[in-house]
Wavefront OBJ file of the C-alpha trace (Angstrom):
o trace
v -20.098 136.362 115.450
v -21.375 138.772 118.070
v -22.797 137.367 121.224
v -24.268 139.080 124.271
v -23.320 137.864 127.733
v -26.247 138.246 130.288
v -25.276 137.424 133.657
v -26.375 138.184 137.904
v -22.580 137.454 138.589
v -19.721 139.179 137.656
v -16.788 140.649 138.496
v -15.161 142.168 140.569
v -18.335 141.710 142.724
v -18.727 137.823 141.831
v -18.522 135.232 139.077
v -14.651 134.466 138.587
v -15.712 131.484 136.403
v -17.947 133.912 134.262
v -15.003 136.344 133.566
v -12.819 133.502 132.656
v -15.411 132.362 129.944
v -15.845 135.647 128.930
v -12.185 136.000 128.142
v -12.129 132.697 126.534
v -15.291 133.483 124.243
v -13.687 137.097 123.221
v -10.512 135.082 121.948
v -12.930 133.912 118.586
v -15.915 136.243 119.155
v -17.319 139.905 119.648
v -17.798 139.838 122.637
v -20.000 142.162 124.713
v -21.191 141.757 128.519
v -24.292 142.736 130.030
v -24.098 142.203 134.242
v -27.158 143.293 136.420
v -26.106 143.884 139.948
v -27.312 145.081 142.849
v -25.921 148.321 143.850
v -26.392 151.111 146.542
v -28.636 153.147 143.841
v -30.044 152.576 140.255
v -27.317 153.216 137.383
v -26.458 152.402 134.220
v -24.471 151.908 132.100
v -20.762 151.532 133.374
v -18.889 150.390 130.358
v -15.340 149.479 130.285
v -13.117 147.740 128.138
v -11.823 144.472 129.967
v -8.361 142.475 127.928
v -4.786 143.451 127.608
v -2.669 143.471 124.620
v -2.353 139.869 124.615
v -5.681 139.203 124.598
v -8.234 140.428 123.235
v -10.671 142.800 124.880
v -14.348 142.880 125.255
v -17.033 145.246 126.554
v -18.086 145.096 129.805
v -21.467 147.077 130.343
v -22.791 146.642 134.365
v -26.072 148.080 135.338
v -27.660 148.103 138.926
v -30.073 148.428 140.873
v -30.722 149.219 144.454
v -32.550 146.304 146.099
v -35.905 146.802 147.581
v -36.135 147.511 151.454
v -39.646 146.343 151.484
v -40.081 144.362 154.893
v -42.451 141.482 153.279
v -39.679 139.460 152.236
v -42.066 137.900 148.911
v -42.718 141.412 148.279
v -39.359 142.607 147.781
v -38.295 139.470 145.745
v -41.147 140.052 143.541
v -39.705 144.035 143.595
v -36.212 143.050 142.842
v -37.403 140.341 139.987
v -38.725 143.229 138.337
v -35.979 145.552 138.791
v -33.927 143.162 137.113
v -35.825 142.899 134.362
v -35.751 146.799 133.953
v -32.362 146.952 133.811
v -31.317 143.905 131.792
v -34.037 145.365 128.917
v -32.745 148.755 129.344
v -29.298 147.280 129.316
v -29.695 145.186 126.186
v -30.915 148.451 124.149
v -27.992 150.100 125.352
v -25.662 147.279 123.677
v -27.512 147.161 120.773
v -27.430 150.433 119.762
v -23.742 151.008 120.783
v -22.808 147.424 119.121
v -25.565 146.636 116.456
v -27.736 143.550 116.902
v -26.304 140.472 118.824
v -26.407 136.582 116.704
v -26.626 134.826 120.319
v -27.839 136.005 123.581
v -25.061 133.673 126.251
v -26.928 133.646 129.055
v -25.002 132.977 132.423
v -27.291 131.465 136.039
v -30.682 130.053 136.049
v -33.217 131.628 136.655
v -33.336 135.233 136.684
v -31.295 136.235 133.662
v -32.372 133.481 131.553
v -35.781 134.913 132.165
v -34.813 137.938 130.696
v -33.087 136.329 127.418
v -36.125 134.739 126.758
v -38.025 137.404 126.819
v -35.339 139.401 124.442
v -35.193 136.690 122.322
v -39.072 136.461 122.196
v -38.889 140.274 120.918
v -35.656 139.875 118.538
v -35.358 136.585 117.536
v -32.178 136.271 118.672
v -31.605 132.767 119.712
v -30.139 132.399 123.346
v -27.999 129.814 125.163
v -28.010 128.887 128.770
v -24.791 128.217 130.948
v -25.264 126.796 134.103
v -22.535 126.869 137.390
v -24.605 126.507 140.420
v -24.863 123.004 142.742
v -28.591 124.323 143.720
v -29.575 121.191 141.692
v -28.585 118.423 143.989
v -29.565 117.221 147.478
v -26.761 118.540 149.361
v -27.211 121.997 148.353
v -31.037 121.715 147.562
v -31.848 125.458 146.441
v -34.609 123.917 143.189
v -37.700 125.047 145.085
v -41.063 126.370 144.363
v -43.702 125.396 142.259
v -43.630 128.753 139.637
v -39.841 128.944 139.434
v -39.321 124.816 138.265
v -41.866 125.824 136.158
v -40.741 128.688 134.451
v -36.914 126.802 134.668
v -38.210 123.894 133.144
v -39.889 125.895 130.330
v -36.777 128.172 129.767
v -34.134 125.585 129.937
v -36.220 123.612 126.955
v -36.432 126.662 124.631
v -33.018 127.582 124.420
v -31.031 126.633 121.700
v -28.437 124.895 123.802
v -27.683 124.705 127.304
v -23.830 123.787 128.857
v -22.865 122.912 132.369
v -19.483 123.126 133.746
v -19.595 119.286 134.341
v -21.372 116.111 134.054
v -22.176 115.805 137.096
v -24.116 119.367 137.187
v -25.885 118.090 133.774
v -27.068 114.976 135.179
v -28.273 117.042 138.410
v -30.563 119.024 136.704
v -31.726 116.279 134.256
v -32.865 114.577 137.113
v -34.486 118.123 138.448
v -37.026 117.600 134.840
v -34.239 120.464 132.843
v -34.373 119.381 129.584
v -32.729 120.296 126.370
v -32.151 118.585 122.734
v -28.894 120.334 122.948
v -27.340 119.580 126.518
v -23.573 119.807 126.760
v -20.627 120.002 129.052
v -17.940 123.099 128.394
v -15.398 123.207 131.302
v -14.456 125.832 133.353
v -11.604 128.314 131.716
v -8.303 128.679 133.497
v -5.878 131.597 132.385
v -2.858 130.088 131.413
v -0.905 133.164 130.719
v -1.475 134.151 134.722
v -1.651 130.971 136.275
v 1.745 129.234 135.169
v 4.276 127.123 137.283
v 7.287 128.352 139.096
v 10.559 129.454 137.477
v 12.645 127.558 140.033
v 11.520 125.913 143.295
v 11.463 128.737 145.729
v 13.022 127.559 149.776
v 10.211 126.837 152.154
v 11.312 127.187 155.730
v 8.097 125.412 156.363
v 5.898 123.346 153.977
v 2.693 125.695 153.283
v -0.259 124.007 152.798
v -3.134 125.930 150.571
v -6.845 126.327 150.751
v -8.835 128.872 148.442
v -12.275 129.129 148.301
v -15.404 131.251 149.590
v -15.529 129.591 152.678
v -19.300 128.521 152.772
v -19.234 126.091 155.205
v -21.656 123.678 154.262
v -19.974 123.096 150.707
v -16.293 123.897 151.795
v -16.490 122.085 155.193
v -13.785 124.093 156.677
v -14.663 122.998 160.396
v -13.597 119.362 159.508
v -10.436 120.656 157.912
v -9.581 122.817 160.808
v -10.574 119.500 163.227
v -8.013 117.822 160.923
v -5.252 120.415 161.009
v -5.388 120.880 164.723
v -4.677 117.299 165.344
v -1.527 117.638 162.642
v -0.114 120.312 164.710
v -0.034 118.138 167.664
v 1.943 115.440 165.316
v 4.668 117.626 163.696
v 5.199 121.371 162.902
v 6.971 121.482 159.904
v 4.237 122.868 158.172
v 2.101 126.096 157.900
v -1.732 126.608 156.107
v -2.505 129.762 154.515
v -6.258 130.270 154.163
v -7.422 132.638 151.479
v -10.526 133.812 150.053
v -13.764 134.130 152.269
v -16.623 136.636 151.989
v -17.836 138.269 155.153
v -19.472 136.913 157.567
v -18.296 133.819 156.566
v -14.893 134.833 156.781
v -15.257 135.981 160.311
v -16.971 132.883 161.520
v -13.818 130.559 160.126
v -11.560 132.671 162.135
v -13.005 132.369 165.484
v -13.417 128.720 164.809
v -9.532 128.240 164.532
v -8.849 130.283 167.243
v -11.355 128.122 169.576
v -9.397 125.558 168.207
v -6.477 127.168 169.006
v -5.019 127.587 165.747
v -3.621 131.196 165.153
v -1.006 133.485 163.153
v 1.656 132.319 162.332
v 0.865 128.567 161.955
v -2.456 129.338 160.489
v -3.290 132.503 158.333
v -6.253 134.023 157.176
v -5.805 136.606 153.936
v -9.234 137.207 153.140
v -9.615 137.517 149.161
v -7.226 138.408 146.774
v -6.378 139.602 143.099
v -5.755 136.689 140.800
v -2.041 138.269 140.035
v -1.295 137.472 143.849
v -2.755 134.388 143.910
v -0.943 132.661 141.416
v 1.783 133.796 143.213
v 0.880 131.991 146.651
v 0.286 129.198 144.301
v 3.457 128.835 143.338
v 4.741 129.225 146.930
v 2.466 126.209 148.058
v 3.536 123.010 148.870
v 0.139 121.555 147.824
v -3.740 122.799 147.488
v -6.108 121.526 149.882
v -9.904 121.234 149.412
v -12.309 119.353 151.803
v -15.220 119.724 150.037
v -18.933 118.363 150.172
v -19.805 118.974 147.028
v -18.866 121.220 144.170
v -19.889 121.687 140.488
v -16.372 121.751 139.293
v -13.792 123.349 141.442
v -11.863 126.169 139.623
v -9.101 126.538 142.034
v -7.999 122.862 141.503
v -6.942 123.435 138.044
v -5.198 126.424 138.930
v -3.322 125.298 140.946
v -2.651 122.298 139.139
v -1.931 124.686 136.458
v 1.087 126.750 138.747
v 2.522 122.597 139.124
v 0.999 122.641 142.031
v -0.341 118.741 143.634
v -3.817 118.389 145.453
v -5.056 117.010 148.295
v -8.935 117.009 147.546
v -12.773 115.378 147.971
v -14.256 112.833 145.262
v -17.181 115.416 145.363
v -19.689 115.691 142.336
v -17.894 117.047 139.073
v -13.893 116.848 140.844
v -13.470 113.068 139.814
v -14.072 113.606 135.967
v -10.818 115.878 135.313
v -8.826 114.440 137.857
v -5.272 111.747 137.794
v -3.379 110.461 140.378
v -0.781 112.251 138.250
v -2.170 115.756 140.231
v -2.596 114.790 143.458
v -5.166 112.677 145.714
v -8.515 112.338 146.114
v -10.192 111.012 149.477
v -13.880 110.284 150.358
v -15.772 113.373 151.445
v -16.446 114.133 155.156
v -13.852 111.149 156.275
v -11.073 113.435 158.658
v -9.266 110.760 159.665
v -8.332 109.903 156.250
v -7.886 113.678 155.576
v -5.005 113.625 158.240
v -3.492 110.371 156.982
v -3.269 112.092 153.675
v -1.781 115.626 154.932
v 1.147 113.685 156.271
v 1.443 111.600 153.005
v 1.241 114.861 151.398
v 3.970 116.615 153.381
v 6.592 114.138 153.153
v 5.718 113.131 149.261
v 4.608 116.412 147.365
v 7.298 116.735 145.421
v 7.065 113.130 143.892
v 3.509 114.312 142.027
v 4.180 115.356 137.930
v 3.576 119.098 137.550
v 4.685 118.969 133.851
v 1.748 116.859 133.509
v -0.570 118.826 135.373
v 0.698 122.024 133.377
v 0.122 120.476 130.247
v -3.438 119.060 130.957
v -4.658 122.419 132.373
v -3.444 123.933 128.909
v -5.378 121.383 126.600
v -8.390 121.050 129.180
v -9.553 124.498 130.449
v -6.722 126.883 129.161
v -9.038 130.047 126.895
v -7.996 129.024 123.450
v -9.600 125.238 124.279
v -12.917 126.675 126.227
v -13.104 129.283 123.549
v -13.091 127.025 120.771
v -15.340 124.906 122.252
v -17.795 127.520 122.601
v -17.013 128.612 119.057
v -18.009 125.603 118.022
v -21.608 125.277 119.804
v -22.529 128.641 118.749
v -21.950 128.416 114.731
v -24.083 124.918 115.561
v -26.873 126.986 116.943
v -26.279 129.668 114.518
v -26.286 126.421 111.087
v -29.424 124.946 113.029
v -31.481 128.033 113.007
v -30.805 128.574 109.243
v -31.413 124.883 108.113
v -35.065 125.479 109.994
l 1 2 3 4 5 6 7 8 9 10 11 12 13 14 15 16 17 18 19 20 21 22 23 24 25 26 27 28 29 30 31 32 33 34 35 36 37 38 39 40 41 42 43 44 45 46 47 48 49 50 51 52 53 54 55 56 57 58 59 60 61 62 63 64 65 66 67 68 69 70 71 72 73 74 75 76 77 78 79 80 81 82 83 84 85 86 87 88 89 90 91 92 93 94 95 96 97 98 99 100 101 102 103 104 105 106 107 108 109 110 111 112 113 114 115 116 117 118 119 120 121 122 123 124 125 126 127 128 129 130 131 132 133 134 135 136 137 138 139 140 141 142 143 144 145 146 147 148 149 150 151 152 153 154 155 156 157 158 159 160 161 162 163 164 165 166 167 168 169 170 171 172 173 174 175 176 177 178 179 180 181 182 183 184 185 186 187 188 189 190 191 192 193 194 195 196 197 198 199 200 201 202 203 204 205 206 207 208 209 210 211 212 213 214 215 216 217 218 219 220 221 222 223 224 225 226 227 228 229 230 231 232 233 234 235 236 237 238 239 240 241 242 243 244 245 246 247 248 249 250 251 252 253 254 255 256 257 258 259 260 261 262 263 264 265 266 267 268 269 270 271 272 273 274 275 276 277 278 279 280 281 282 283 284 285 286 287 288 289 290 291 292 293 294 295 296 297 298 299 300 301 302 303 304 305 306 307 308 309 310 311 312 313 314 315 316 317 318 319 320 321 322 323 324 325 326 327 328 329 330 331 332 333 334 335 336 337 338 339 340 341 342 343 344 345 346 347 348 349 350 351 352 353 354 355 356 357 358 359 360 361 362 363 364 365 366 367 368 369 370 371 372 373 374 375 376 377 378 379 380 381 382 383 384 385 386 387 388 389 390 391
């Protein structure tokens, strides 16, 4: 089958989680993507040729466009809206007349580009597919707002031909938003397998290195209560060290000048800012365990990398964590509660070698490794593809 990716998202600008399902789709699939961006200036089309030779690749086409600098802020929204739709139809003609015609339009992020494959698909009748990431859906992160955009959502989400979510507990968010679909599933996250492996041999830690990874938005990583948390284990013991990495700007800035009000500072407490995957496996493997504090979160894909390098975690019961995860991995605490945080670093210290990460090596591989994602995907399209033909 061929199938067309449309995403907002993608790499390297955004959308890890995207490229990892993109690599898991090519692995039984053509496999072309379409990413709209915004960029300093209109252009179109960069195409390149993502994969390695022991994977297979897939087409990466990215247009942009240069966002408006209209100052009435509905104004340029409505601008940019239509921008995007520009580009993603002068995008799509581009693929199909370098690729032929597509049998399922995949696309990635509510609203905006499933806009545009419903439009497409209005024109071609190409059936399209929705995948969904983003905790926009639920209270904490409330983002489900105005009056024409559930409506056009709602009305979207219920034409496609099927619509996935990287958990059950994004599903049953947006269920309870009005989203409906006859065809409502849950396909995981991908994790790559090949990259993110465990550690040859255990390598000497002078001190134990606790990890954090993540984007750093406050309000969903809670890095202040971590930082409250870590401040009070420094006064306790110093056998450890945390290395901090990810964090877009300002965000990344802000996190920083937190510690160091705090008092926390280089070497005890490191900030890398983002890196390539390669490293970070790496750092995985050089970790004593993965620490995440979250709020909430729709899945978590650094969790089951790490857990894929061998690697235990400390982490939050928060939304879609809880359905993938065994004591076998790690621990999981109460969201928000630093006191139990604490109690648990120490634990953590002193007993991270006594976690299973044969298990947790094994259970990444069946769960979210590209071959198991890929199928799985596979498998929903030739249902879309047999459903269309029997009507």
């Amino acid at each position: 089958m061929k199938i067309l990716f449309l995403t907002r998202w993608y790499l390297p600008f955004s959308g890890i989680f995207i490229g990892r399902h993109a690599q898991a789709v090519a692995r039984y699939n053509e496999l072309v993507v379409l990413a709209v961006l915004p960029g300093e200036k209109n252009s179109g089309p960069e195409t390149v040729t993502e994969g390695n030779v022991q994977e297979p690749g897939f087409t990466v086409i990215r247009y942009f466009y240069k966002p408006s600098s209209c100052p009435i802020a509905m104004a340029a929204r409505l601008f940019n809206l239509l921008k995007f739709f520009s580009r993603s139809y002068a995008g799509y003609r581009y693929a199909a007349k370098q690729f032929g015609s597509f049998d399922i339009i995949h696309v990635h992020i509510l609203t905006r580009a499933a806009i545009s494959g419903f439009i497409i698909s209005l024109f071609t009748r190409t059936p399209y597919i929705i995948s969904e990431h983003w905790t926009r859906y639920i209270p904490e992160n409330w983002g489900f707002t105005g009056l024409l955009r559930r409506m056009l959502t709602r009305m979207i989400v219920r034409h496609a031909a099927a619509v996935t979510t990287v958990s059950g507990f994004l599903k049953s968010a947006m269920e309870d938003c009005g989203l409906r679909n006859e065809k409502f599933v849950v396909i995981p996250n991908a994790v790559d397998t090949t990259l993110f492996i465990p550690a040859v041999n255990s390598a000497f830690m002078p001190k134990k290195r606790i990890l954090h990874v993540s984007n750093f938005h406050e309000r969903a990583k809670n890095l202040h209560g971590m930082l409250r948390a870590i401040k009070i284990l420094r006064s306790q013991r110093q056998d450890f060290e945390v290395l901090f990495v990810g964090g877009d700007e300002p965000a990344l800035s802000h996190v920083r000048k937190y510690a160091s009000d705090l008092g926390l500072a280089s070497p005890d407490v490191v900030f890398t800012g983002p890196i390539p995957a390669e490293k970070l496996a790496g750092v995985y493997r050089e970790s004593a365990f993965l620490l995440m504090f979250s709020n909430f979160e729709s899945f978590s894909i650094v969790i089951p990398e790490a857990m894929a390098c061998g690697l235990p975690v400390l982490a939050t019961a928060a939304g879609g964590i809880p359905e993938y995860f065994s004591s076998k991995a790690g621990r999981l605490i109460p969201p928000g509660d630093e006191a139990t945080l604490l109690e648990n670093m120490n634990f953590m210290l002193d007993n991270y070698r006594l976690f299973d990460p044969e298990y947790s090596e094994r259970f990444v591989e069946n769960t979210f490794g590209l071959n198991t994602v890929g199928r799985q995907f596979d498998e929903l399209y030739k249902s879309v593809l047999n459903r269309q033909v029997i009507s």
